[in-house]
C-alpha positions as CSV (number, residue, x, y, z in Angstrom):
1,X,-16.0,63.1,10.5
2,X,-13.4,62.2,7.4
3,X,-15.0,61.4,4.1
4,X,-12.8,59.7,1.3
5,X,-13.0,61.2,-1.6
6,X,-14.5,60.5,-4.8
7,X,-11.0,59.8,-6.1
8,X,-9.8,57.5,-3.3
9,X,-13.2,55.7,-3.4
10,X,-12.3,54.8,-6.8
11,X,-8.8,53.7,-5.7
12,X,-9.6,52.0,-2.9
13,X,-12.2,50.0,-5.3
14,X,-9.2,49.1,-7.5
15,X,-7.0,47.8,-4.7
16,X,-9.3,45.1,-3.6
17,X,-10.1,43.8,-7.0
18,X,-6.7,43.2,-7.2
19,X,-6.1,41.7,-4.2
20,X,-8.9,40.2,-2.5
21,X,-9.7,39.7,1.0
22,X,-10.8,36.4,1.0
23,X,-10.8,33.1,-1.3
24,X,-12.5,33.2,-4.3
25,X,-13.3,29.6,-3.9
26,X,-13.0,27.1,-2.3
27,X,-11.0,23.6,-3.1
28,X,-12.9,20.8,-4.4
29,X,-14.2,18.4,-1.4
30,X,-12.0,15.4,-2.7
31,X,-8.9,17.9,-2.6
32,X,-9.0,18.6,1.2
33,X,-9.6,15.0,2.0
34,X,-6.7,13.9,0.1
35,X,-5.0,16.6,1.3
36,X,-5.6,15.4,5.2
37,X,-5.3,11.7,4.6
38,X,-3.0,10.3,7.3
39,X,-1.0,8.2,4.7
40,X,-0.7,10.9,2.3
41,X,2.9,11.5,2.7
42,X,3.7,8.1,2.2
43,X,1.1,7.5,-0.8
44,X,1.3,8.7,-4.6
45,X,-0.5,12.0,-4.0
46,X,2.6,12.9,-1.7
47,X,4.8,14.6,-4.0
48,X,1.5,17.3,-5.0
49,X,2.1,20.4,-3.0
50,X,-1.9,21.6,-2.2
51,X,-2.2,23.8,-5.5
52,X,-1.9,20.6,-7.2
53,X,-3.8,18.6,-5.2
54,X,-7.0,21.3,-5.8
55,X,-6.8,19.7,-9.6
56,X,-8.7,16.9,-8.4
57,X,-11.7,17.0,-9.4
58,X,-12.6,13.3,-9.4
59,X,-14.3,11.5,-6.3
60,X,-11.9,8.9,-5.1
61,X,-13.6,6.0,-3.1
62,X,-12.5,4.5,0.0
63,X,-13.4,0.9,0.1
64,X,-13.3,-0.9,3.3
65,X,-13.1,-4.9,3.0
66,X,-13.0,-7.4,5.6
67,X,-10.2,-10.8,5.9
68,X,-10.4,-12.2,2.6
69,X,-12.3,-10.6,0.9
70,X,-11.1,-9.9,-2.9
71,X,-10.1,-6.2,-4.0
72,X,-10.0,-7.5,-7.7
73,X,-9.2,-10.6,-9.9
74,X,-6.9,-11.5,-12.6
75,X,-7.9,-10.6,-15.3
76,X,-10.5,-8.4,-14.8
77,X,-10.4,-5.0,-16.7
78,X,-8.5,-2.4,-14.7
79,X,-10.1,0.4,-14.3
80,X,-8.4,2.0,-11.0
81,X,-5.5,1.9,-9.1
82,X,-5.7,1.6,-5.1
83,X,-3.8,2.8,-2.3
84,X,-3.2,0.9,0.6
85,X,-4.4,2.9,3.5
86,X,-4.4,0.3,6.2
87,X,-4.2,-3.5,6.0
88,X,-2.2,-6.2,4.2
89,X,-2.9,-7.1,1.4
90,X,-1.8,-10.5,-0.6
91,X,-1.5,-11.3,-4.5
92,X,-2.9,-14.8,-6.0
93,X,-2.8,-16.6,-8.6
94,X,-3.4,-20.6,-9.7
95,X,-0.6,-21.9,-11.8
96,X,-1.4,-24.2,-15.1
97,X,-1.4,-27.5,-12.7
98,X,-3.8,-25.8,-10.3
99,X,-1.4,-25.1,-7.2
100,X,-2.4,-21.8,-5.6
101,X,0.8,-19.8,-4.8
102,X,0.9,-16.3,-3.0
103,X,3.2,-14.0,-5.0
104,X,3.5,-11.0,-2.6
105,X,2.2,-8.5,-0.3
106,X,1.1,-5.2,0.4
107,X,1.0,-3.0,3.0
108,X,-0.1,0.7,4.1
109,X,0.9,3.4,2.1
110,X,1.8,1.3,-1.4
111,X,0.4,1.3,-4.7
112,X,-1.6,-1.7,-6.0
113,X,-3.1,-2.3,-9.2
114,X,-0.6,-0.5,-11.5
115,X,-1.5,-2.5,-14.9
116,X,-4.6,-0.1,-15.1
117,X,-2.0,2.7,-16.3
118,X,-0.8,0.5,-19.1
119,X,-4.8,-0.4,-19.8
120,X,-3.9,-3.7,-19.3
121,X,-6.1,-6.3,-16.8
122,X,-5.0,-7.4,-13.5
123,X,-2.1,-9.8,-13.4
124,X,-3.0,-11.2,-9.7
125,X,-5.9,-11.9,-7.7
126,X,-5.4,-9.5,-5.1
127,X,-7.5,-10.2,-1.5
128,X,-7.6,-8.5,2.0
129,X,-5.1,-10.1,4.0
130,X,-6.7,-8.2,7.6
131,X,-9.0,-5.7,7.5
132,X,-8.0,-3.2,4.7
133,X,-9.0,0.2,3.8
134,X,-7.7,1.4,0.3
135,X,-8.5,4.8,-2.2
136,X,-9.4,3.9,-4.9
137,X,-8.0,6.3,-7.6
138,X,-9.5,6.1,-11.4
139,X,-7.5,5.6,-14.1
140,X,-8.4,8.5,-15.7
141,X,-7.5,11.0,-12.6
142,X,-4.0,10.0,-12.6
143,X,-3.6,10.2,-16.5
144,X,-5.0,13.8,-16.1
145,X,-2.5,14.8,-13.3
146,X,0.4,12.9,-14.9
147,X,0.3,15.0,-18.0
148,X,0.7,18.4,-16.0
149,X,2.7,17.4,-12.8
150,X,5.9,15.7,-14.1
151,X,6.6,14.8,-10.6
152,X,3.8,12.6,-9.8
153,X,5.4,10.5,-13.3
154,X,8.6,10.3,-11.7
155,X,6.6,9.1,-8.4
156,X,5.2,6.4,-10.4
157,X,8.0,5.2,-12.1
158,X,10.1,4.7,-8.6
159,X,7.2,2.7,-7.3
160,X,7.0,0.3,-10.1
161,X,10.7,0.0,-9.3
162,X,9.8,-0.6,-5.7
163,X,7.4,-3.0,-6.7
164,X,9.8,-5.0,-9.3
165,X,12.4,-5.1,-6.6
166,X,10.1,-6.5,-3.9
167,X,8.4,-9.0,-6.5
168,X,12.5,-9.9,-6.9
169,X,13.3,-10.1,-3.3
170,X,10.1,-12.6,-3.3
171,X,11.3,-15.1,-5.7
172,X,14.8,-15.2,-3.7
173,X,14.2,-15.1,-0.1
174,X,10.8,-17.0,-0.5
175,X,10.6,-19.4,-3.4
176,X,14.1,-20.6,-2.6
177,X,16.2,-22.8,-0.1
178,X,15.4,-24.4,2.9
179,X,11.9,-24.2,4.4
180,X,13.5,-23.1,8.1
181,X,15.2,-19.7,6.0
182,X,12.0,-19.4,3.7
183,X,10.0,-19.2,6.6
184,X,12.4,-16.9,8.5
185,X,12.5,-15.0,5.9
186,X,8.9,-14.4,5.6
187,X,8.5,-13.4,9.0
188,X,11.0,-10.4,8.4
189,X,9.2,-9.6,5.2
190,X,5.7,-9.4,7.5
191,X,7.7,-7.3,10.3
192,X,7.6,-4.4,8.0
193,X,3.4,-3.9,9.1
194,X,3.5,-4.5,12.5
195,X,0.1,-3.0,13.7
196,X,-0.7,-0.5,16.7
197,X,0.5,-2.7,19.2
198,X,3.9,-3.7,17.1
199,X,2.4,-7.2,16.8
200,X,2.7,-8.9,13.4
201,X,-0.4,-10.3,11.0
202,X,0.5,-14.3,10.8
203,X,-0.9,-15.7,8.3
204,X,-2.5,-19.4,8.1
205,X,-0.3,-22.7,8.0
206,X,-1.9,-23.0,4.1
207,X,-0.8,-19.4,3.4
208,X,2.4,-20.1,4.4
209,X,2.4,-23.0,1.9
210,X,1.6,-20.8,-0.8
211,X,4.0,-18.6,0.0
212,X,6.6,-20.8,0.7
213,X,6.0,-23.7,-1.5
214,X,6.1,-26.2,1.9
215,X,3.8,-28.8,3.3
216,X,1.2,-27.2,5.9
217,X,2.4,-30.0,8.0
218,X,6.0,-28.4,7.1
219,X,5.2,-24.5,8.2
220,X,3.3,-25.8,11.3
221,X,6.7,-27.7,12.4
222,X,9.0,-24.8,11.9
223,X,6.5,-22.1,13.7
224,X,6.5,-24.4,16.4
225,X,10.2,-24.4,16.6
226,X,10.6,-21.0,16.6
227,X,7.6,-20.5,19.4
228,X,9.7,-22.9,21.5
229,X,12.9,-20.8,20.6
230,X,11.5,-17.6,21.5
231,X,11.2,-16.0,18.2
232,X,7.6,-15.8,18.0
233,X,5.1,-15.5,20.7
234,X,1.5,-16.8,19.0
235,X,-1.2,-14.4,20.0
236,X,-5.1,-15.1,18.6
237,X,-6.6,-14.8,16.3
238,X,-3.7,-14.3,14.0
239,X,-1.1,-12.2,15.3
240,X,2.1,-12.8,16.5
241,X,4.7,-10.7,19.2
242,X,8.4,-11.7,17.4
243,X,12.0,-11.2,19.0
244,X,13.8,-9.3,16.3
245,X,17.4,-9.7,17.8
246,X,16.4,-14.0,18.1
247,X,15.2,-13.7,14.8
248,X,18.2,-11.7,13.3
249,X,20.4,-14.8,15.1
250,X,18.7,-17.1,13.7
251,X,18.4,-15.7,10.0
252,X,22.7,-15.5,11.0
253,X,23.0,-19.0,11.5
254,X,20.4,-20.3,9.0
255,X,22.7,-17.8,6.3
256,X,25.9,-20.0,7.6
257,X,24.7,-23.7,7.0
């Protein structure tokens, strides 16, 4: 029978000091689930390859809240930001002669809440537009992982970009011109979260108001219209089926009034 020697004991001993066979540890518990999220490639903590991602050592909520229900309030301190992991979700706020106007939306995979980096309070009342499941990342955590990965900085910076343009894109296609293009217009911007079934959330004739600045008596004329065009087939409770090439015609011949 062979027999190592004393000698290549002793080396052998060396060898797997060195390199050893299996993981000295193991990576924190919020690491791997971050790491399998299903909207992680399209959510901040994309751009951190798995060594990264092991540097949290935080616990990251995920809040589930049902159809209007409020995430947080303007004003409130801000303490977090939140991913948008499923759900729409829509930003209030009252203006000084009490109107109620909707300012934007949010859907899966963006970044909400981004005054808590600046240590600022919420700007908007923001509330679950459908059912909604978000992370909810500390303020703290990201300042920690900003200082050592330089890419998740840059990550931030384009989606406040994102964010300005959209708020933007808002205040032009939606605040502005006639209620039948306003209204079109919305219904391309809610096309970008169809659900499972490619259906679309539709929100209620007052939402529409304070989104659009119209009547409810207004928005419940023009949805009819475009029902009766084809458009937009109404399905309960709040969803619709729309016609993308009708609504693409229509957006053309609104554009050349």
């Amino acid at each position: 029978m062979y027999r190592a020697s004393m000698a290549q004991t002793e080396q052998f001993t060396m060898l797997a000091k060195a390199w050893p066979l299996y993981a000295l540890h193991d990576p924190h518990p919020q690491a791997r689930v971050c790491q399998q999220c299903e909207v992680r490639r399209t959510a901040l903590f994309g751009v951190l390859d798995a060594a990264s991602l092991d540097r949290i050592h935080a616990h990251i909520d995920a809040p589930q809240l049902a159809v209007d229900q409020p995430i947080y309030r303007r004003g409130e301190s801000a303490a977090a930001v939140y991913t948008v992991r499923s759900g729409i979700v829509r930003f209030e706020r009252v203006t000084e002669g009490g109107v109620r106007r909707i300012v934007r939306l949010a859907g899966q995979g963006e970044l909400i809440g981004q005054e808590a980096l600046l240590n600022q309070p919420y700007a908007d009342e923001a509330v679950a537009c459908t059912p909604v499941q978000l992370c909810r990342i500390p303020r703290t955590l990201v300042d920690e992982l900003g200082q050592a990965e330089s890419a998740l900085l840059r990550e931030l910076m384009s989606r406040w970009q994102q964010a300005l343009e959209r708020a933007e894109a808002w205040v032009a296609d939606l605040a502005t011109g006639a209620a039948r293009r306003r209204m079109l217009k919305l219904i391309e911007q809610l096309c970008r979260y169809p659900d499972a079934a490619d259906l679309i959330w539709l929100p209620r004739r007052e939402e529409m108001g304070a989104m659009l600045d119209i009547t409810v008596e207004t928005g419940s004329r023009i949805v009819s219209q475009l029902r009766r065009e084809g458009v937009l087939e109404l399905l309960p409770p709040r969803q619709a089926r729309v016609d993308k090439i009708r609504l693409a015609e229509a957006l053309r011949a609104q554009e050349s009034v």
